[in-house]
mmCIF file of the C-alpha atoms, coordinates in Angstrom:
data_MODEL
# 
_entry.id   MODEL 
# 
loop_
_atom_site.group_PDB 
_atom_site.id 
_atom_site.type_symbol 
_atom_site.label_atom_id 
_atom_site.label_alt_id 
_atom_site.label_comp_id 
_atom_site.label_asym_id 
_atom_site.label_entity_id 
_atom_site.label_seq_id 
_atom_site.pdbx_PDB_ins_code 
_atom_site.Cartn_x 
_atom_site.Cartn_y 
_atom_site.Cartn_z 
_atom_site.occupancy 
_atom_site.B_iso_or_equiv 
_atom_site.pdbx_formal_charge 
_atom_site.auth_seq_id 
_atom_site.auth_comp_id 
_atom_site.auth_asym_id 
_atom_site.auth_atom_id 
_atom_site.pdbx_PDB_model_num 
ATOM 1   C CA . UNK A 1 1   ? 105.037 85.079  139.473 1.00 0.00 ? 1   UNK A CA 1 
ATOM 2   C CA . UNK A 1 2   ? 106.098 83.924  136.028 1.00 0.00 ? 2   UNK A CA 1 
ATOM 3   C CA . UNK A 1 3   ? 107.854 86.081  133.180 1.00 0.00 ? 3   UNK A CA 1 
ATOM 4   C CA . UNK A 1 4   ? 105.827 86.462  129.826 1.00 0.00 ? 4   UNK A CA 1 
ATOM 5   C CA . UNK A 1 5   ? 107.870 86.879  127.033 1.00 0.00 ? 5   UNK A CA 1 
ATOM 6   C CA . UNK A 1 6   ? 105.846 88.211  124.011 1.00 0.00 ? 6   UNK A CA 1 
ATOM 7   C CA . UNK A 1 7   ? 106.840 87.722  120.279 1.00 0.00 ? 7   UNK A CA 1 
ATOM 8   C CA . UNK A 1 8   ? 104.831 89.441  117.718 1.00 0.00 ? 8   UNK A CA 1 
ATOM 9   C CA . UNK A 1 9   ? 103.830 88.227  114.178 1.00 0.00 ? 9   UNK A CA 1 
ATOM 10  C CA . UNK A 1 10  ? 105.253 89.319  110.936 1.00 0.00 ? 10  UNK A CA 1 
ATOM 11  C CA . UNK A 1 11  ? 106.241 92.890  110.269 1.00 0.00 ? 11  UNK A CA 1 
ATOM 12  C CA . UNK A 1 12  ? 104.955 93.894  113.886 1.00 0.00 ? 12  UNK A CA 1 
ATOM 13  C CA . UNK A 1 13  ? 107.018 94.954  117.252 1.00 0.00 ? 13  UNK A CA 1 
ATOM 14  C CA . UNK A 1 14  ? 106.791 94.892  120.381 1.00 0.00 ? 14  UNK A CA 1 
ATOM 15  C CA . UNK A 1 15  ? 104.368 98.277  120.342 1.00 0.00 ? 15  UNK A CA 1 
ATOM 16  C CA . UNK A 1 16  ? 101.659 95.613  119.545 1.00 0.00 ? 16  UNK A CA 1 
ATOM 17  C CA . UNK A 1 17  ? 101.278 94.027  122.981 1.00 0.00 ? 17  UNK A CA 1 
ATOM 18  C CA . UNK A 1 18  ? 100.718 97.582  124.654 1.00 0.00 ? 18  UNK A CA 1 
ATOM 19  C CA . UNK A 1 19  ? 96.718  96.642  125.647 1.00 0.00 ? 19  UNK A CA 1 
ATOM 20  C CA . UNK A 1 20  ? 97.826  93.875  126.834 1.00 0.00 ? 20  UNK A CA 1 
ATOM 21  C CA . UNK A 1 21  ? 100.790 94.184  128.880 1.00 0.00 ? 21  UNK A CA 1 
ATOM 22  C CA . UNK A 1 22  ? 99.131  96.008  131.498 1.00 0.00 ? 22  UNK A CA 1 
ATOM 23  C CA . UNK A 1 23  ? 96.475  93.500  132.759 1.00 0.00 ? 23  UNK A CA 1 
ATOM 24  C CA . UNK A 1 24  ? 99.537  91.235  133.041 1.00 0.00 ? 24  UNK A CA 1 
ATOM 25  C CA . UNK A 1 25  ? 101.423 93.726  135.126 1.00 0.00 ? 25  UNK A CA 1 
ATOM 26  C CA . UNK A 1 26  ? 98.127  94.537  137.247 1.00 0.00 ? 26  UNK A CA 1 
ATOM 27  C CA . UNK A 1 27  ? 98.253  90.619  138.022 1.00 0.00 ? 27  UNK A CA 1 
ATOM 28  C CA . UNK A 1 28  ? 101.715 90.772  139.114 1.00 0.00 ? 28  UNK A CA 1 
ATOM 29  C CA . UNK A 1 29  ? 103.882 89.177  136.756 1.00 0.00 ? 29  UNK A CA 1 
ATOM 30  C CA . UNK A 1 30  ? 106.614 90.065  134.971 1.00 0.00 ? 30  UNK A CA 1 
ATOM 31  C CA . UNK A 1 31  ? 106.213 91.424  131.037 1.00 0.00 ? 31  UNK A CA 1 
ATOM 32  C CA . UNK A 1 32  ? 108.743 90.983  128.652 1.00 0.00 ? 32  UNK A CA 1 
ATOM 33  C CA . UNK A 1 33  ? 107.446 92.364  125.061 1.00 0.00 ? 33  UNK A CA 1 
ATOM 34  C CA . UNK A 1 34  ? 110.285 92.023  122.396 1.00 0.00 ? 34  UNK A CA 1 
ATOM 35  C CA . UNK A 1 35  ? 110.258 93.475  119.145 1.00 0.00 ? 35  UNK A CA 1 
ATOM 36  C CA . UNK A 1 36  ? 113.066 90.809  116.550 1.00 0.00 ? 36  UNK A CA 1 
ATOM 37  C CA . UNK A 1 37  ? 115.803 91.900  114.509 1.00 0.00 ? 37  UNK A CA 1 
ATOM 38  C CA . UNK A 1 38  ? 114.853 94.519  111.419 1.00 0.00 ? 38  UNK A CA 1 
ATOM 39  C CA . UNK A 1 39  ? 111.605 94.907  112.533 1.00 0.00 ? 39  UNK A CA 1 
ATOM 40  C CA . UNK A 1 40  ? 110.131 98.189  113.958 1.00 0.00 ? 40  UNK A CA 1 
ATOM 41  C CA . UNK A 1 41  ? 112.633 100.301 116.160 1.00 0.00 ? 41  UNK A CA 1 
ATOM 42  C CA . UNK A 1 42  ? 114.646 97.777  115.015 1.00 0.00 ? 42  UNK A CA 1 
ATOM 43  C CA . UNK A 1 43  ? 114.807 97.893  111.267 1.00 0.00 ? 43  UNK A CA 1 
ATOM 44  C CA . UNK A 1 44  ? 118.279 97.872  108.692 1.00 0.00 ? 44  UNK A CA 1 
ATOM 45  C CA . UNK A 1 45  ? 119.476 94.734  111.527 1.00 0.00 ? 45  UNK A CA 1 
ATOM 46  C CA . UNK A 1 46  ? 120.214 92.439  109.500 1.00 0.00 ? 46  UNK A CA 1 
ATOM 47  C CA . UNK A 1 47  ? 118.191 88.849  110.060 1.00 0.00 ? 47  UNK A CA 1 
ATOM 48  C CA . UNK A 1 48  ? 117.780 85.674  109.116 1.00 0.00 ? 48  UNK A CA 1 
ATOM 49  C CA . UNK A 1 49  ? 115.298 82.410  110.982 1.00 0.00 ? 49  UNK A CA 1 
ATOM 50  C CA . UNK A 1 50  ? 117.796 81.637  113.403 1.00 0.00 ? 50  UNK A CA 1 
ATOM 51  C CA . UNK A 1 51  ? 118.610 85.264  113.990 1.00 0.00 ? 51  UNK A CA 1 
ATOM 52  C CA . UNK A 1 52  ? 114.748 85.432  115.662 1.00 0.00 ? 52  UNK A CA 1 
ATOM 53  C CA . UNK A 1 53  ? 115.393 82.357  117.288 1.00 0.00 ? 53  UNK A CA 1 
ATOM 54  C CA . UNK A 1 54  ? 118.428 83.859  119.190 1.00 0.00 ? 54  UNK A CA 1 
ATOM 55  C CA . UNK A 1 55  ? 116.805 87.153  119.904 1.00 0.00 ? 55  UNK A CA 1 
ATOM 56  C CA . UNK A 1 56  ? 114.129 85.701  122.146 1.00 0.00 ? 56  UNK A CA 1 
ATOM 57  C CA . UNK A 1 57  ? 116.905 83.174  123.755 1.00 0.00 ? 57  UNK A CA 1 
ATOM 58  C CA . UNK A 1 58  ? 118.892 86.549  124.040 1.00 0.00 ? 58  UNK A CA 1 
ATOM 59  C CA . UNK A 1 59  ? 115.699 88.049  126.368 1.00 0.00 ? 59  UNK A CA 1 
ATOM 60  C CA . UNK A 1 60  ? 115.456 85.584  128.235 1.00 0.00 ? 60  UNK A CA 1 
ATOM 61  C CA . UNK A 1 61  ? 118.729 84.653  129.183 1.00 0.00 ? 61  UNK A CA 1 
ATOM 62  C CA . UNK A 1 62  ? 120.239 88.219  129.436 1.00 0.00 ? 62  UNK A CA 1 
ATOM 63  C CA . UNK A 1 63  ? 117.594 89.171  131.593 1.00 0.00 ? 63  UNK A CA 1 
ATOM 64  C CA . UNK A 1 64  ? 117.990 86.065  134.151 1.00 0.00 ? 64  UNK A CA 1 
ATOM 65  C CA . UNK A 1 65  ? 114.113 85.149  133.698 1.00 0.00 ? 65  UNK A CA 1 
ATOM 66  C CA . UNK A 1 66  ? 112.691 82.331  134.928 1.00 0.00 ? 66  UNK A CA 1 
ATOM 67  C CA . UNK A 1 67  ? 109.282 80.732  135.244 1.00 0.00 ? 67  UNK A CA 1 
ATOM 68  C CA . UNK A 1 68  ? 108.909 81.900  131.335 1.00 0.00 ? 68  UNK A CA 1 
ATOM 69  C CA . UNK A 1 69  ? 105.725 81.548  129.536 1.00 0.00 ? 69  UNK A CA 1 
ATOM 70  C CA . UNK A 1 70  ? 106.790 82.328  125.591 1.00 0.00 ? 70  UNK A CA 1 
ATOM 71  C CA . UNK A 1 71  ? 104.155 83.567  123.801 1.00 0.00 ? 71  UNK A CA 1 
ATOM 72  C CA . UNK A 1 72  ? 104.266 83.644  119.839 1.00 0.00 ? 72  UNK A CA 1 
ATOM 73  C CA . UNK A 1 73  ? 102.080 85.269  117.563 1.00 0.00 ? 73  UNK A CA 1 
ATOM 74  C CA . UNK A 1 74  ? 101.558 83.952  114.037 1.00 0.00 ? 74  UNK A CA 1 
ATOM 75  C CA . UNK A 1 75  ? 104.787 84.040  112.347 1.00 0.00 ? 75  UNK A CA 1 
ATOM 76  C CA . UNK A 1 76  ? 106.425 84.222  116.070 1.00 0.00 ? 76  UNK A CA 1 
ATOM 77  C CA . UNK A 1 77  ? 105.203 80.403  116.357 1.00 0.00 ? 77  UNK A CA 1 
ATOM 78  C CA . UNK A 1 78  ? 108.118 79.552  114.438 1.00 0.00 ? 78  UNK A CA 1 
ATOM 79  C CA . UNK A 1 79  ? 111.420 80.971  116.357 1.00 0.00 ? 79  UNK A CA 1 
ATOM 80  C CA . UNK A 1 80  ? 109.596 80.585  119.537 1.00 0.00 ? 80  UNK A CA 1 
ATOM 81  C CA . UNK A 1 81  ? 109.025 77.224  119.197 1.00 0.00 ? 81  UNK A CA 1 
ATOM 82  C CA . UNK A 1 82  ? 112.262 76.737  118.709 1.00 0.00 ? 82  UNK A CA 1 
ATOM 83  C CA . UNK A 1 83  ? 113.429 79.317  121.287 1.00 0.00 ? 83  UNK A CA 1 
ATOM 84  C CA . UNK A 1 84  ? 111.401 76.843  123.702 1.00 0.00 ? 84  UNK A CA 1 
ATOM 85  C CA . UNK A 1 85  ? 113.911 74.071  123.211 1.00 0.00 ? 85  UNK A CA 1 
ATOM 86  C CA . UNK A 1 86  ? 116.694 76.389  124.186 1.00 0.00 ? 86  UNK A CA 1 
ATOM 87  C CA . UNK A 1 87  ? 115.965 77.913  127.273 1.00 0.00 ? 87  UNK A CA 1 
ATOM 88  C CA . UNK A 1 88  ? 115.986 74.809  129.315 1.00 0.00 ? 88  UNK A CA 1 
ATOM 89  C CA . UNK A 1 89  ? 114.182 74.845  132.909 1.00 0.00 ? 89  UNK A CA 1 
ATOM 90  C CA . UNK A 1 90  ? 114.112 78.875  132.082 1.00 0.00 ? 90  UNK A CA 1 
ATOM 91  C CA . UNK A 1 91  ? 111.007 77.585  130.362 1.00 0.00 ? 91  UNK A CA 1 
ATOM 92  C CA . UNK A 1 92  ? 107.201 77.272  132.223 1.00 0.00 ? 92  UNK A CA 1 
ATOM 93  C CA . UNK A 1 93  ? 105.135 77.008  129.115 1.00 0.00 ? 93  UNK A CA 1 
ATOM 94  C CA . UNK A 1 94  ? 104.732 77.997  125.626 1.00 0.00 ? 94  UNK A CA 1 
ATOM 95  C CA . UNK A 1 95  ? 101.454 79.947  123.867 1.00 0.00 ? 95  UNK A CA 1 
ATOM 96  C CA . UNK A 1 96  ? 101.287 79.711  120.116 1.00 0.00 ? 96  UNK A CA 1 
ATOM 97  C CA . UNK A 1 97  ? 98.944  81.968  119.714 1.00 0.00 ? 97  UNK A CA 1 
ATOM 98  C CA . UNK A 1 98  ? 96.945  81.809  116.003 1.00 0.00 ? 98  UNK A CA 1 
ATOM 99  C CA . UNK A 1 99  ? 100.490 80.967  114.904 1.00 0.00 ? 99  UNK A CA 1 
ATOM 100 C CA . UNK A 1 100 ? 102.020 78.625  112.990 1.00 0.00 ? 100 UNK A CA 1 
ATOM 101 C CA . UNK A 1 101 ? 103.975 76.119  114.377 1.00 0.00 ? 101 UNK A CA 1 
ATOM 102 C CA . UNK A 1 102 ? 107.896 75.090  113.585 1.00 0.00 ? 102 UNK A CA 1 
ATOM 103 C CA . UNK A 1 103 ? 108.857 71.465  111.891 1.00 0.00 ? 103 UNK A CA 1 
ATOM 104 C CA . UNK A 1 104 ? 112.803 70.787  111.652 1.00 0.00 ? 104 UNK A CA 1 
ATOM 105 C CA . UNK A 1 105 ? 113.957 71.742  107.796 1.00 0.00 ? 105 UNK A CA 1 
ATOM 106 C CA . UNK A 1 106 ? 110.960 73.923  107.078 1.00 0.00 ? 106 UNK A CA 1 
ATOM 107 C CA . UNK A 1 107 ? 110.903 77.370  106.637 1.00 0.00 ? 107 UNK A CA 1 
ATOM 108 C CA . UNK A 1 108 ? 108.077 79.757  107.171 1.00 0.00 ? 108 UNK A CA 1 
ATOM 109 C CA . UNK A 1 109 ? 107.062 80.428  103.334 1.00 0.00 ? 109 UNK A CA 1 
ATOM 110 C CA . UNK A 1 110 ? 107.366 76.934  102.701 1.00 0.00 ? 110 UNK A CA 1 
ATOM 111 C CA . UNK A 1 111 ? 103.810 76.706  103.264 1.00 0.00 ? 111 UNK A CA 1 
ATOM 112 C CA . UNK A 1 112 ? 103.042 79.904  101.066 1.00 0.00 ? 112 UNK A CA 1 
ATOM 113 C CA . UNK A 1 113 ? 104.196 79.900  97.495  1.00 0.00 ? 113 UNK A CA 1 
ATOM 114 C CA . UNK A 1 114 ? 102.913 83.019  96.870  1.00 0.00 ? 114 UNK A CA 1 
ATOM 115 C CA . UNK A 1 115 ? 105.267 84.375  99.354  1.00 0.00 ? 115 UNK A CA 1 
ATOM 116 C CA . UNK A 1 116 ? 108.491 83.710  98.307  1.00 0.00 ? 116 UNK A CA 1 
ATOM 117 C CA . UNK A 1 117 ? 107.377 85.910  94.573  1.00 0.00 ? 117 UNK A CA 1 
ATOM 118 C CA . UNK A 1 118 ? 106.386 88.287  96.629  1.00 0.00 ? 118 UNK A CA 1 
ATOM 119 C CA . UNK A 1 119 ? 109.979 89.066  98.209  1.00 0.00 ? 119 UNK A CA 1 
ATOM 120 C CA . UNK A 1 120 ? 111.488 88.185  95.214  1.00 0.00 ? 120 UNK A CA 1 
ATOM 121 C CA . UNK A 1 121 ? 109.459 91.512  94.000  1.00 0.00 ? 121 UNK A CA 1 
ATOM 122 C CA . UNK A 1 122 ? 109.907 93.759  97.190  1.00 0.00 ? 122 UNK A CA 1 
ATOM 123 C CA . UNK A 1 123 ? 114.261 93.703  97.455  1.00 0.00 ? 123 UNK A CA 1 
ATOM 124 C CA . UNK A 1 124 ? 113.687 90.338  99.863  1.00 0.00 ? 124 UNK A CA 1 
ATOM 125 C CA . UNK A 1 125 ? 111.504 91.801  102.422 1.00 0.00 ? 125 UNK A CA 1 
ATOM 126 C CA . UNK A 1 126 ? 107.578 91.070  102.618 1.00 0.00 ? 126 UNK A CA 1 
ATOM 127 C CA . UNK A 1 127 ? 105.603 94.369  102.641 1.00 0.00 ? 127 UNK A CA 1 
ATOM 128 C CA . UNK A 1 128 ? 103.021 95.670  105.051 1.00 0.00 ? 128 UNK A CA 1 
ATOM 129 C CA . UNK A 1 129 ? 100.027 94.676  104.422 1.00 0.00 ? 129 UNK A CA 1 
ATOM 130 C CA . UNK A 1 130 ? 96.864  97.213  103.164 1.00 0.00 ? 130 UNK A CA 1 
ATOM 131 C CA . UNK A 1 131 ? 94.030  97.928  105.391 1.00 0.00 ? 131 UNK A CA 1 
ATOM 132 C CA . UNK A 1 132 ? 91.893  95.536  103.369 1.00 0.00 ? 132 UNK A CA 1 
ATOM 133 C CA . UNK A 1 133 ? 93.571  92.237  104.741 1.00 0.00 ? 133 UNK A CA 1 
ATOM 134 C CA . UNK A 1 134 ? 92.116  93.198  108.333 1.00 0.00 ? 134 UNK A CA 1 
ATOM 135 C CA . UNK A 1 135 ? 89.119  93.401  107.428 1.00 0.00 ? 135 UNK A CA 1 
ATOM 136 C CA . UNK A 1 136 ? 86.496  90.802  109.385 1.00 0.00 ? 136 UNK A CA 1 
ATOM 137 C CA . UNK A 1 137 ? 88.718  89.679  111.930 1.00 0.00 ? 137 UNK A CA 1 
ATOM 138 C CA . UNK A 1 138 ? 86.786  91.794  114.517 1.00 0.00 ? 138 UNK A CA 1 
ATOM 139 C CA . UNK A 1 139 ? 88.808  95.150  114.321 1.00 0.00 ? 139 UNK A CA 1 
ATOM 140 C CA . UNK A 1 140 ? 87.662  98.756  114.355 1.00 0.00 ? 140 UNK A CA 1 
ATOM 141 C CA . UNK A 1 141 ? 88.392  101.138 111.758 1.00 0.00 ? 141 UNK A CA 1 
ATOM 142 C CA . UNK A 1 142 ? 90.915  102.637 114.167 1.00 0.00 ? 142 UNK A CA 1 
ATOM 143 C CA . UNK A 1 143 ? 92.481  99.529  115.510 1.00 0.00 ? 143 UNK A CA 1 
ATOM 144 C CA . UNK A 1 144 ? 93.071  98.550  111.844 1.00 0.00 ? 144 UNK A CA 1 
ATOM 145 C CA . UNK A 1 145 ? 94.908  101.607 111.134 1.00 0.00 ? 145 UNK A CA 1 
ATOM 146 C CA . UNK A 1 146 ? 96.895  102.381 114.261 1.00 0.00 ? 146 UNK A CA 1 
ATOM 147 C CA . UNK A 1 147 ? 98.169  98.261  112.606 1.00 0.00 ? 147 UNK A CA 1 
ATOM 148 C CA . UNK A 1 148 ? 98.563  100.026 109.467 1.00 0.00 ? 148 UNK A CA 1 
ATOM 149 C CA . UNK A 1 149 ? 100.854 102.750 110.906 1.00 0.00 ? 149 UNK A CA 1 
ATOM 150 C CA . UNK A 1 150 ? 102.744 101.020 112.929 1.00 0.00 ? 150 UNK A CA 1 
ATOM 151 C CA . UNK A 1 151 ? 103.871 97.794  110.274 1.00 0.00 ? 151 UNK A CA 1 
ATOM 152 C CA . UNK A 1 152 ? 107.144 97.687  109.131 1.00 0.00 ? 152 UNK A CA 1 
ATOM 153 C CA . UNK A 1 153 ? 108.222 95.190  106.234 1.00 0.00 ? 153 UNK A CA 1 
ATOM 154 C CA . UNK A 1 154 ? 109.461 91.640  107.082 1.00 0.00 ? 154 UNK A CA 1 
ATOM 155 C CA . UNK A 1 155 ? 113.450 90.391  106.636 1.00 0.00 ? 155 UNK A CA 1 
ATOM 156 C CA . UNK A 1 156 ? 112.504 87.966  104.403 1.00 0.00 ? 156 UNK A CA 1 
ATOM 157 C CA . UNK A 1 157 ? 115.393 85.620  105.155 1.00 0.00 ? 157 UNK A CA 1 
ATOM 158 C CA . UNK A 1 158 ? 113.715 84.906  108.216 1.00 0.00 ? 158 UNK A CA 1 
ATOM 159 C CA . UNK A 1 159 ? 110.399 83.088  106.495 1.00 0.00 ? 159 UNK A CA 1 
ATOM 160 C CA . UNK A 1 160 ? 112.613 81.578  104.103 1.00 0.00 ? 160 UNK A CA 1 
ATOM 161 C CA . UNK A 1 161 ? 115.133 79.804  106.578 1.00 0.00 ? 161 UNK A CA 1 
ATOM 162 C CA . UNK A 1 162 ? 114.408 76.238  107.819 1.00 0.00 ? 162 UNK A CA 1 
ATOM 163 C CA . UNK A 1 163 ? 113.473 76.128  111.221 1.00 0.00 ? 163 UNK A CA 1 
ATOM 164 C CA . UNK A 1 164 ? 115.702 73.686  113.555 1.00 0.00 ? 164 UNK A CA 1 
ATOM 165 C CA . UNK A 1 165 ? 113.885 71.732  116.459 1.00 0.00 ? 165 UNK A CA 1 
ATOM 166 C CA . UNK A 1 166 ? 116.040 68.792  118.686 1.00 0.00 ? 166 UNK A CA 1 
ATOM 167 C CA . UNK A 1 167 ? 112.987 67.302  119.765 1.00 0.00 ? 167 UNK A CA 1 
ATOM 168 C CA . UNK A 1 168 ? 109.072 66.906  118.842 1.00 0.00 ? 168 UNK A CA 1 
ATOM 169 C CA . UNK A 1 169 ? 107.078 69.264  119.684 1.00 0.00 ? 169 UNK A CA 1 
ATOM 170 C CA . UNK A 1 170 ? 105.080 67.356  121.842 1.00 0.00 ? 170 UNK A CA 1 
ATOM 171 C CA . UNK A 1 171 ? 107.325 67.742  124.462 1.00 0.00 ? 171 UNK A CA 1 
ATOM 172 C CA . UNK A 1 172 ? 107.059 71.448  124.890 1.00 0.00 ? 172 UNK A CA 1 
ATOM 173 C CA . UNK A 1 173 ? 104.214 71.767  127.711 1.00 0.00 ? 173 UNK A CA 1 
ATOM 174 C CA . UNK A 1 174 ? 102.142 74.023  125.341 1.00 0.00 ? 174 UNK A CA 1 
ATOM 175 C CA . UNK A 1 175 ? 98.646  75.701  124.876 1.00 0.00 ? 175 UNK A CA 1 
ATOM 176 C CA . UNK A 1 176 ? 97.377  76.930  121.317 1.00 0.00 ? 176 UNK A CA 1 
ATOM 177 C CA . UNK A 1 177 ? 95.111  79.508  121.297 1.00 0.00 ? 177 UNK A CA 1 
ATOM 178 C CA . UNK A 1 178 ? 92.744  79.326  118.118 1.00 0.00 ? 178 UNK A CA 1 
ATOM 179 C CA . UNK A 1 179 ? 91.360  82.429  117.039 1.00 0.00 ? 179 UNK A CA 1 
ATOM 180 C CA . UNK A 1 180 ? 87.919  81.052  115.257 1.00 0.00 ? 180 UNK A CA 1 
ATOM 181 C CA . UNK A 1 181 ? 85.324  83.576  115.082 1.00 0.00 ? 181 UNK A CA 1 
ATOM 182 C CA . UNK A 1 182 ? 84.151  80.879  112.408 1.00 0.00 ? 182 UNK A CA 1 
ATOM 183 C CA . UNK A 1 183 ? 84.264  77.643  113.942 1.00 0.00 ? 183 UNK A CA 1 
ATOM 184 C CA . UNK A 1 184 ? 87.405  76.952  112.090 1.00 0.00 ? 184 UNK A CA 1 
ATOM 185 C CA . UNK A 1 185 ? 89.281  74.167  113.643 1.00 0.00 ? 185 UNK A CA 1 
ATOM 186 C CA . UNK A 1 186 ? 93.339  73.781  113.605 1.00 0.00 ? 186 UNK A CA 1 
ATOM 187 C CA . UNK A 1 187 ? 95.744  72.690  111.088 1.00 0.00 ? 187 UNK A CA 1 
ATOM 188 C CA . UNK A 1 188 ? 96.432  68.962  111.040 1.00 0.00 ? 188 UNK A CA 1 
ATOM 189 C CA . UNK A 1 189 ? 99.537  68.792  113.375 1.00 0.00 ? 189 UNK A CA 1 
ATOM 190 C CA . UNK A 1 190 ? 98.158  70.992  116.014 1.00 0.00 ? 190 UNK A CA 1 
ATOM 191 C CA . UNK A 1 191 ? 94.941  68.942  115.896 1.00 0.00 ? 191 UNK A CA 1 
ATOM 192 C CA . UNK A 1 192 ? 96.932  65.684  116.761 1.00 0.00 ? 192 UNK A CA 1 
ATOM 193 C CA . UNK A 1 193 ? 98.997  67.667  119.674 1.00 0.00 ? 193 UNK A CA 1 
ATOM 194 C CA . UNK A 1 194 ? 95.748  68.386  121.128 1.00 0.00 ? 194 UNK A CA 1 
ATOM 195 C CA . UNK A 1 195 ? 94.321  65.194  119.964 1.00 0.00 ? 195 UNK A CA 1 
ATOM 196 C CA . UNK A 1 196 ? 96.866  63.432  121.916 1.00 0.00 ? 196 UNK A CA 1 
ATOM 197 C CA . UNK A 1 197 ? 96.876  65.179  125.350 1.00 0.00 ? 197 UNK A CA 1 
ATOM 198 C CA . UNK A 1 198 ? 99.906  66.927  124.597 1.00 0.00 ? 198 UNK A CA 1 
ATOM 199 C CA . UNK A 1 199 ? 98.825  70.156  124.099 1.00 0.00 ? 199 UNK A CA 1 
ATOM 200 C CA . UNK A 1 200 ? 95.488  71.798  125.619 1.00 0.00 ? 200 UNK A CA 1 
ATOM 201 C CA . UNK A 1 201 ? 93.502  74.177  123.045 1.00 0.00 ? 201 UNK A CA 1 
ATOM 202 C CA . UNK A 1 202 ? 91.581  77.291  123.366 1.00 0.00 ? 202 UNK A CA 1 
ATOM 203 C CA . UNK A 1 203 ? 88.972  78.941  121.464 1.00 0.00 ? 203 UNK A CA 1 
ATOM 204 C CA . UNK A 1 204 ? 89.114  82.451  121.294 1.00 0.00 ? 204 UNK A CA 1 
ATOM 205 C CA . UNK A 1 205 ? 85.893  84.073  119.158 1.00 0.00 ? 205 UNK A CA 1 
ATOM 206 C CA . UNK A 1 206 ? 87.522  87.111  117.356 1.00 0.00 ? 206 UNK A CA 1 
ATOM 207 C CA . UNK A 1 207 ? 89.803  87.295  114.422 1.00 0.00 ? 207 UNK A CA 1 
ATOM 208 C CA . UNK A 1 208 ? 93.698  86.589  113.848 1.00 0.00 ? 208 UNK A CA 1 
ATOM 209 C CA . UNK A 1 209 ? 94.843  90.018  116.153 1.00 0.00 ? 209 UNK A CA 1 
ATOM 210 C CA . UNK A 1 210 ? 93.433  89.863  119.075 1.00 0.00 ? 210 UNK A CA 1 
ATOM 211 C CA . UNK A 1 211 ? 95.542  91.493  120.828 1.00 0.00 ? 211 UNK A CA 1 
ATOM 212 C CA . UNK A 1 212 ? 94.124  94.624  119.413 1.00 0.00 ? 212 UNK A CA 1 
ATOM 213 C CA . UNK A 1 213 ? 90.466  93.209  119.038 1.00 0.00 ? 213 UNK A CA 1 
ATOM 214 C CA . UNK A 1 214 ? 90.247  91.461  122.664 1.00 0.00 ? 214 UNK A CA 1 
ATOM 215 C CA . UNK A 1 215 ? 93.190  92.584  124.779 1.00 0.00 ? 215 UNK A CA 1 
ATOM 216 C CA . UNK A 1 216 ? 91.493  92.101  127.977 1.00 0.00 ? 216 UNK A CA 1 
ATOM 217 C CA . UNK A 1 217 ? 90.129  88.706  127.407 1.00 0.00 ? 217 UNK A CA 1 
ATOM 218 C CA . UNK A 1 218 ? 93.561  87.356  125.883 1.00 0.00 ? 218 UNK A CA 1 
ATOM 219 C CA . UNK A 1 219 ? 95.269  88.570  128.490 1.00 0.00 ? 219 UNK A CA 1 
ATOM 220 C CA . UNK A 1 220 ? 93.304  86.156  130.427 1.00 0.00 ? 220 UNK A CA 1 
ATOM 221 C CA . UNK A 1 221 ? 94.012  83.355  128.623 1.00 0.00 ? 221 UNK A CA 1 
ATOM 222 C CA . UNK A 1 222 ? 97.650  84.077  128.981 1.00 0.00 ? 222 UNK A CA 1 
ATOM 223 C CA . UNK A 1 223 ? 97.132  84.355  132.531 1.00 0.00 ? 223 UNK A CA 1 
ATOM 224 C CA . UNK A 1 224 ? 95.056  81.305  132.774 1.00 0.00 ? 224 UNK A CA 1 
ATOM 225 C CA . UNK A 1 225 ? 98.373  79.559  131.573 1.00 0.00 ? 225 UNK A CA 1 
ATOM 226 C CA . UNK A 1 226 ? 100.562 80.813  134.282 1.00 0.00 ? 226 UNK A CA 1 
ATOM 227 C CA . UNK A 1 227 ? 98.499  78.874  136.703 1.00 0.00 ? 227 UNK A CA 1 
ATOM 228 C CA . UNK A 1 228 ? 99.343  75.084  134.911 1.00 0.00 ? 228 UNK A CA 1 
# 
């Protein structure tokens, strides 16, 4: 049995695992879905980069786990690849899944200049996005609204932060799961993880939430990672 830890992208909680977290539990492991500081259930706490980072340290730790397989969503690629380092022999593997991926002194929005005016115009946080930025990325009318609903805006302090790694990345034992309903391929660094043997890859043909588009079948993929 291993212990999946689940971090969310930006301005989602832990409410956005719920198709998947059953097929996990109906394999037998252990699921751990977190929502991070001022997000969802947990908005007004106040947070900052490292604030995420300790949050998932926090779950894992306080709750004795072992075996862990961290999973990180999009933004979530960030603190959890950091989180990774942390945890020690707590730590089985690491998903990013369609995420971006730490480097030690960069923050989040560092790659997105548009991002940083846009908190500078929302009272630091980065607002929930309209129904129109799901669209094509294999979601039904409903699945793009119950995302809708349930966003919350994003501490922007915490895409603004540097991330801070001890290591390279190359020694986390690590799968990235590309979501490419287009044939895309992966940014430059995680091409030369994979390129290298360090990290395996996976395709996954539906858009950047899958797990609201293709619960079942990520949840398979996550599970196929608990057997390495």
């Amino acid at each position: 049995m291993v212990n999946f830890v689940l971090v969310p992208g930006a301005r989602l909680g832990a409410w956005a695992w719920n198709d998947v977290v059953p097929h996990l539990r109906e394999a037998g492991h252990g699921v751990h879905p977190l929502t991070l500081s001022g997000l969802a259930e947990k908005q007004g706490l106040p947070a900052g980069q490292q604030t995420h980072v300790q949050d998932i340290v926090d779950e894992v730790v306080g709750r004795d786990l072992r075996e862990v397989v961290l999973v990180g969503h999009s933004y979530a690629g960030v603190p959890v690849g950091q989180a990774a380092e942390r945890i020690g022999d707590r730590l089985a593997h690491t998903v990013f899944l369609d995420s971006s991926v730490p480097a030690d002194g960069e923050s989040f929005a560092g790659h997105w200049p548009e991002l940083e005016a846009s908190l500078a115009s929302n009272d630091g946080f980065w607002p929930p996005a309209p129904a129109s930025h799901f669209a094509g990325h294999d979601l039904t009318e409903q699945q793009i609204a119950r995302i809708v609903a349930g966003c919350t805006p994003h501490p922007g302090r915490t895409l603004t932060e540097p991330a801070a790694l001890t290591g390279p990345l190359s020694t986390l034992k690590a799968t990235y799961v590309l979501c490419a309903p287009g044939g895309e391929e992966p940014d430059d660094e995680v091409a030369r993880l994979v390129a290298d043997g360090h990290w395996r890859l996976v395709r996954m043909d539906t858009g950047h939430w899958p797990m609201f588009s293709r619960p079942r079948e990520l949840a398979r993929v996550l599970l196929d990672t608990a057997g390495e």
